[in-house]
C-alpha positions as CSV (number, residue, x, y, z in Angstrom):
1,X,80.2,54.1,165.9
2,X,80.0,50.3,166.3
3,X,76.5,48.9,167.9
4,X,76.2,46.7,171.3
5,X,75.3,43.0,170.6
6,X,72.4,42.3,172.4
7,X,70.9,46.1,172.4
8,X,68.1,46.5,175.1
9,X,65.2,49.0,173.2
10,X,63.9,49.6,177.1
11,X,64.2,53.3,177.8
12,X,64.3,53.8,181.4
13,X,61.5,56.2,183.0
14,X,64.0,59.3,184.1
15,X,61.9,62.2,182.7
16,X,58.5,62.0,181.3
17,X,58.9,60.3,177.7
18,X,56.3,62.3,176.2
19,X,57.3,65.5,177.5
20,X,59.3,68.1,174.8
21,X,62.9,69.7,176.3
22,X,65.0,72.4,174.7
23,X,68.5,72.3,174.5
24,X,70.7,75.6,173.5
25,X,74.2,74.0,172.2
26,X,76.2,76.8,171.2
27,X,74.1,79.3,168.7
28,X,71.7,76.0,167.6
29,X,68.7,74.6,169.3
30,X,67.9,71.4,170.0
31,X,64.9,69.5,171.4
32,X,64.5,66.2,172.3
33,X,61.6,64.1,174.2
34,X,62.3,62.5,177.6
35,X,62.5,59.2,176.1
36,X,65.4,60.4,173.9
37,X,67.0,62.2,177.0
38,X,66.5,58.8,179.9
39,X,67.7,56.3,177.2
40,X,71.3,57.6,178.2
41,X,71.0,58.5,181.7
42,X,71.9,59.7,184.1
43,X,73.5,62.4,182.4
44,X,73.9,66.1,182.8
45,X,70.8,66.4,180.8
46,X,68.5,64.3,182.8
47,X,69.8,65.9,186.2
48,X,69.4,69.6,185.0
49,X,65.6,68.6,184.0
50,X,64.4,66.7,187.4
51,X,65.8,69.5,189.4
52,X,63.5,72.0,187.6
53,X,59.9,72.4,187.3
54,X,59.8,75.1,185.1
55,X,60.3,74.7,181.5
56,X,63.8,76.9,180.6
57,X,66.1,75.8,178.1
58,X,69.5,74.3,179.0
59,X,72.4,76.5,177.4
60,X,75.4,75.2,176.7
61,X,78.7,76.9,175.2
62,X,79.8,73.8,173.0
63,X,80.1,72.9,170.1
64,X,76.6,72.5,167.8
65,X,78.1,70.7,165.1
66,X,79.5,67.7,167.6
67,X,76.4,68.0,169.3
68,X,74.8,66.8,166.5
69,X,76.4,63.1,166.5
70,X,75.0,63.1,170.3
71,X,71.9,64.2,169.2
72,X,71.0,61.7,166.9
73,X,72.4,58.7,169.0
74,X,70.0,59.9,171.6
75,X,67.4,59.8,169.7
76,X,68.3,56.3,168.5
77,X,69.9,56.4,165.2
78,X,73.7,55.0,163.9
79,X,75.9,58.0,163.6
80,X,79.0,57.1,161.2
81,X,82.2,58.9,162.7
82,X,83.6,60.9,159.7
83,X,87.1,61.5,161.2
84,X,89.6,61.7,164.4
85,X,88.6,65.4,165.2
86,X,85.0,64.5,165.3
87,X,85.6,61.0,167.2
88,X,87.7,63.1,169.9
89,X,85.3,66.0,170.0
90,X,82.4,63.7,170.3
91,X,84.3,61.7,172.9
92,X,85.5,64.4,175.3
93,X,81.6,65.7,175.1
94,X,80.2,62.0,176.1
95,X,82.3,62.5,179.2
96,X,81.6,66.3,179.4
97,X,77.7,65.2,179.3
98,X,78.0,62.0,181.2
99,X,76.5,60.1,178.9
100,X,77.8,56.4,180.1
101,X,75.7,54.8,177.1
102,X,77.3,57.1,174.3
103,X,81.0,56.6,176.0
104,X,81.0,53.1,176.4
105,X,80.1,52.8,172.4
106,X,82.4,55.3,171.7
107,X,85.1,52.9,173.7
108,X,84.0,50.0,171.8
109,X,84.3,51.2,168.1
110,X,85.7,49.2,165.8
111,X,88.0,52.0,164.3
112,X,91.2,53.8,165.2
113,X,90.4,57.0,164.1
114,X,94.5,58.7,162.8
115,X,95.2,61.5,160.6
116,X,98.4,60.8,158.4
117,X,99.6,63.3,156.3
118,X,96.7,65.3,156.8
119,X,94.3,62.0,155.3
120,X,92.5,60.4,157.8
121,X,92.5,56.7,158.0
122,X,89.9,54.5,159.7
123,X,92.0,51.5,161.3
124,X,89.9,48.1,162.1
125,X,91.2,47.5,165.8
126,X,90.0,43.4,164.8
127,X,93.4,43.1,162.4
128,X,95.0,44.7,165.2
129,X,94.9,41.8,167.6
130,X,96.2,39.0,165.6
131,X,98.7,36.8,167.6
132,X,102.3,38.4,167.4
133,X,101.0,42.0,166.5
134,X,99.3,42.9,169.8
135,X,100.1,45.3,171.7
136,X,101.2,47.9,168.9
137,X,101.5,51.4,168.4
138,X,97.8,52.0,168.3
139,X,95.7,50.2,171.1
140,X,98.4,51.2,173.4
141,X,98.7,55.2,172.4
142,X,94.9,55.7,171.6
143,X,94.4,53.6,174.5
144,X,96.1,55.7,176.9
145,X,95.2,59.0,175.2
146,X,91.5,58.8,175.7
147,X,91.9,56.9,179.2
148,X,93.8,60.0,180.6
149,X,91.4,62.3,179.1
150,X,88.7,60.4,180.8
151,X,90.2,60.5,184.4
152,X,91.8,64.1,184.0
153,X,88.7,65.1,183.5
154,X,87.0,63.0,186.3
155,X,89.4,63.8,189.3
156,X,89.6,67.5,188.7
157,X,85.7,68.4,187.9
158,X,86.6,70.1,185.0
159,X,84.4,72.7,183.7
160,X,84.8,71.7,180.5
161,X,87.2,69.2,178.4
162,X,90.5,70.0,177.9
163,X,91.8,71.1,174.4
164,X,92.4,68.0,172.5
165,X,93.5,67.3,169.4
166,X,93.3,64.0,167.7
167,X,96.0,61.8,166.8
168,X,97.9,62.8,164.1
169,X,100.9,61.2,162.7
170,X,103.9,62.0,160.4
171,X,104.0,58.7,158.1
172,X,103.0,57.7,155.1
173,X,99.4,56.9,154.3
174,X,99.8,54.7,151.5
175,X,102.2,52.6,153.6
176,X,100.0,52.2,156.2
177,X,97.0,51.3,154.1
178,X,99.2,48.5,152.4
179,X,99.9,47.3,156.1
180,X,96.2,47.2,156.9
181,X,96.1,45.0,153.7
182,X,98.4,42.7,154.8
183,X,97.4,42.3,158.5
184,X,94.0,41.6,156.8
185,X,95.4,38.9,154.7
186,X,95.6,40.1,151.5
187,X,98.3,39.2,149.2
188,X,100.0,42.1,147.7
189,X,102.7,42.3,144.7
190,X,105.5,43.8,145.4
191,X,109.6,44.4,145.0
192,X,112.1,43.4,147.7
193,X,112.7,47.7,148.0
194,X,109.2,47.9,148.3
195,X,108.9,44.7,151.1
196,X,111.7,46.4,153.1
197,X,110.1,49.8,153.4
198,X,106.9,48.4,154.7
199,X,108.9,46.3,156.8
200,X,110.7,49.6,158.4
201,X,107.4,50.8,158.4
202,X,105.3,47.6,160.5
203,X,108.6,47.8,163.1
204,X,106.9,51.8,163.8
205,X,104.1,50.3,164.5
206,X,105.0,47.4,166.3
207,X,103.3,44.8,164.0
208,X,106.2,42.3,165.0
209,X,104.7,39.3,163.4
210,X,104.1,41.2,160.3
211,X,107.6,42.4,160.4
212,X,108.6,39.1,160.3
213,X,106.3,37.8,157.7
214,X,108.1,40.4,155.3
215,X,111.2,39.4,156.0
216,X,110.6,35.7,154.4
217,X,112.0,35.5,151.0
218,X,109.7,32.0,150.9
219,X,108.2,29.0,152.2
220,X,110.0,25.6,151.2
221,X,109.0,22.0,152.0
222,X,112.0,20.0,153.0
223,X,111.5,17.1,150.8
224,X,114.1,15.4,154.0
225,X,112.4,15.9,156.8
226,X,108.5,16.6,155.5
227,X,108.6,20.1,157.0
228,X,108.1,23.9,155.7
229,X,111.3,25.7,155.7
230,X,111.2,29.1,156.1
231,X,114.2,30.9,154.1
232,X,115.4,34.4,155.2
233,X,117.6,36.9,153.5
234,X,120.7,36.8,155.7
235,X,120.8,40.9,155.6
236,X,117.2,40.6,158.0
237,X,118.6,38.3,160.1
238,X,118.7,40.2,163.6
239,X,122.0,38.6,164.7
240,X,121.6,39.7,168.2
241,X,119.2,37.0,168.7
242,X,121.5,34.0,167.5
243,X,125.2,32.5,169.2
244,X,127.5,30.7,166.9
């Protein structure tokens, strides 16, 4: 999870920072202090506790090992994200839990979180916004995927989230890494067979300036006019797009 620039350390007084509460997630306990519990409130924590004088635990029939990423981020500390099915579990939860502090970072991460091929791939959304590549297959599907969760589970009350499953696509891995590579500027060696498979595979994903970066066979400078010429093999030329 990415951090807010600008963090402010003040904890709110919602419960009684000193004060000790147990939390039953699943077969695991938990327990936290107040000041762990009010630095993401209000939540479904924090409203359980001030309506109670007694000191019961809180149980819960979710998932320990998920809780255990909002665990520690309540009690300050940088959890790292491992994958997509942890992301989405952990996500669904901080709406489950209403915690707006944990969802809002959760929203803000600097990763698309997809599984390829059963690998999962952690894809900077900062290359992603590059001038001619945005909007693309990913800000506009995880976008919308996580949005809709959000509000299905707002309108309806839910009892609990929805079954959801993280993103998971039918592509190749090592493809999309080399596309990463590009988008982040690298320069990579490679055949014209090669150059028009990861062109195929940048149209998927909507990367159109990228798609048309790989279509350049190379960059000229017209001793005539004192411009770069761009030269293009004639078989990429989209000839929709031109009147003779």
């Amino acid at each position: 999870m990415g951090e807010f620039r600008g963090f402010n350390p003040t904890i709110p007084d919602v419960l009684p920072h000193e004060k000790m509460y147990n939390l039953q997630i699943g077969d695991k306990l938990f327990v936290l202090s107040g000041a762990s519990l009010s630095s993401d409130a209000p939540s479904y924590f924090t409203n359980y506790f001030l309506e109670r004088t007694e000191d019961k635990p809180l149980f819960i029939d979710r998932s320990p090992q998920s809780f255990q990423y909002i665990y520690n981020h309540l009690q300050g500390y940088h959890s790292e994200i491992p994958n997509g099915d942890i992301f989405t579990k952990v996500y669904s939860d901080s709406i489950y839990y209403n915690l707006p502090r944990l969802k809002e970072l959760l929203s803000k991460d600097e990763y698309y979180y997809v599984e390829v091929m059963n690998e999962c791939i952690k894809v900077p959304k900062v290359v992603l916004r590059s001038e001619g590549n945005f909007p693309n297959f990913f800000n506009i599907t995880f976008e919308a995927l996580y949005r809709d969760l959000s509000e299905l589970m707002i309108s309806r009350k839910l009892i609990r989230p929805p079954p959801q499953a993280a993103p998971q696509l039918n592509r190749d891995a090592g493809l999309l890494k080399d596309l990463i590579k590009l988008l982040q500027g690298v320069e990579l060696e490679m055949t014209n067979d090669y150059k028009k498979v990861l062109r195929k595979e940048a149209r998927y994903y909507r990367f159109n300036a990228l798609v048309e970066k790989l279509s350049y066979v190379k960059i000229i400078k017209n001793p005539i006019i004192l411009e770069e010429s761009i030269i293009v093999n004639y078989n990429d030329v989209a000839y929709k797009n031109f009147t003779i």
